[in-house]
C-alpha positions in Angstrom: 86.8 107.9 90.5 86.4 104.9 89.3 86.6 103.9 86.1 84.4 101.8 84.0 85.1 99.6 81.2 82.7 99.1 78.0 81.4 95.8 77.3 81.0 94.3 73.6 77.8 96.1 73.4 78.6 99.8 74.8 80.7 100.6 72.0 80.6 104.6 73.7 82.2 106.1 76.4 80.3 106.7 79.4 79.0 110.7 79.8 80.4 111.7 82.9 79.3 115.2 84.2 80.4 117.3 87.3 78.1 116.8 90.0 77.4 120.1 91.8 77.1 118.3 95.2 80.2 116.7 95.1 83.6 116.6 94.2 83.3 113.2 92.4 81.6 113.2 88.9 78.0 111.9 88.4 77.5 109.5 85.3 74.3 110.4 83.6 73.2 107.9 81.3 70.1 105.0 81.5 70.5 102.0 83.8 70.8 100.2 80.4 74.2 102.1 79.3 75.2 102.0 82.6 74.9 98.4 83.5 76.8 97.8 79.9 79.2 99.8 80.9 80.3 97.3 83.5 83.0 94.3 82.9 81.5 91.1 83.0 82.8 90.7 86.7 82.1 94.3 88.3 78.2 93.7 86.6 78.2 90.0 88.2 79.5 91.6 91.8 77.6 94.7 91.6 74.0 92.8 91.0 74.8 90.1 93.5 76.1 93.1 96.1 72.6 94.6 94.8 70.8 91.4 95.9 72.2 90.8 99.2 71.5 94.7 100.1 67.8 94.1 98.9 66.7 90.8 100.0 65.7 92.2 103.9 63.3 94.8 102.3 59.7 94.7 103.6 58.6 93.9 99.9 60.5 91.4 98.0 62.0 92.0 95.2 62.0 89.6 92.5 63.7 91.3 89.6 66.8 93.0 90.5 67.4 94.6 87.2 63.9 95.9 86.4 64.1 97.8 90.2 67.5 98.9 89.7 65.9 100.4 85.9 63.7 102.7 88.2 64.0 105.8 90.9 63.6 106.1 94.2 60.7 108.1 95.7 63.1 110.7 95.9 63.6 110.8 92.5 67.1 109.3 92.2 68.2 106.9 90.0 68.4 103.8 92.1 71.4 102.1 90.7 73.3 105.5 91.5 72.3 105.1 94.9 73.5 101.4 94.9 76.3 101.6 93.0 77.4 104.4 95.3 76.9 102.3 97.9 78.8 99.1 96.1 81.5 101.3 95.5 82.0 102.6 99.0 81.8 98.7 100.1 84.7 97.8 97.9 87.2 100.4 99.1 86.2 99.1 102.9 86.9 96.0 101.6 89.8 96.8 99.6 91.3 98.3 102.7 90.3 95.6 105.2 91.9 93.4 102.6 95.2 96.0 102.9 95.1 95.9 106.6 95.3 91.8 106.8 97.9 91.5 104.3 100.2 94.0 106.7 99.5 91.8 109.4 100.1 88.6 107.7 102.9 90.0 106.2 104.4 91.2 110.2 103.1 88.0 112.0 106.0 86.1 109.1 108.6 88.7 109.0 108.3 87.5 113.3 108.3 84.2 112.8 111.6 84.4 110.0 113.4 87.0 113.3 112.8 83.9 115.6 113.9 81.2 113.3 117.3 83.5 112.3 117.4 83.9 116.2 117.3 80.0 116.8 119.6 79.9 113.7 122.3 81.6 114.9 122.0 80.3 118.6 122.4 76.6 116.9 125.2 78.0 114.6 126.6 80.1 117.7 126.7 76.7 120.0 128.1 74.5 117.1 130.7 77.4 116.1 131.9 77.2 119.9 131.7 73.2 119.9 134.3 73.1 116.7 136.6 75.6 118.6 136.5 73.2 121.5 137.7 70.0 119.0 141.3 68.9 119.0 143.1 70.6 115.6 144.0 66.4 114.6 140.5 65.5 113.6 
């Protein structure tokens, strides 16, 4: 679940209620104590995720806020439906972001085995180079 903070304005916490359909809880409130609901960044991320998601539809959409206010012609709230989706992008991304990290993090732990490899095969070669000098220097 994730977890919403209140903003200056949304002095409440936000109702959360089981949702029959699912095992994650449904937050049933207004789009207005919703969207207040959100930190500064989340609201700023969520309404430009909003806006990219919206900007192919057949009928433009010039106010993002005032269509997220309303439902869908099936009667949902639309800024479930969104953040939903929002939410769902931002673990793919999260875990994307996961899976890179591991990479990067493999590609240098290679690069420091070489480097120790060509480490100890200088060190080797100059260890066997001082065995070969005369004991008077």
């Amino acid at each position: 679940m994730t977890q919403l903070a209140r903003s200056p304005r949304n002095k409440h916490e936000p109702e959360v209620v089981p949702d029959k359909d699912s095992s994650t809880p449904k937050i049933n409130k207004t789009y207005l104590e919703f969207i207040d609901s959100l930190s500064e960044d989340e609201r700023a991320n969520f309404l430009n995720f909003c806006e990219e998601k919206t900007k192919n539809l057949s009928q433009p959409v010039n106010d993002i806020e005032a269509w997220l206010a309303h439902t869908t012609k099936a009667g949902q709230n639309r800024w479930e439906v969104y953040y939903k989706k929002f939410v769902t992008y931002q673990q793919a991304e999260s875990k994307k972001s996961q899976s890179s990290r591991s990479s990067q993090m493999k590609k240098f732990q290679e690069e420091l085995e070489q480097q120790r490899q060509q480490a100890m095969s200088i060190y080797g070669n100059t260890n066997e180079s001082m065995e070969a000098l005369p004991n008077s220097i």
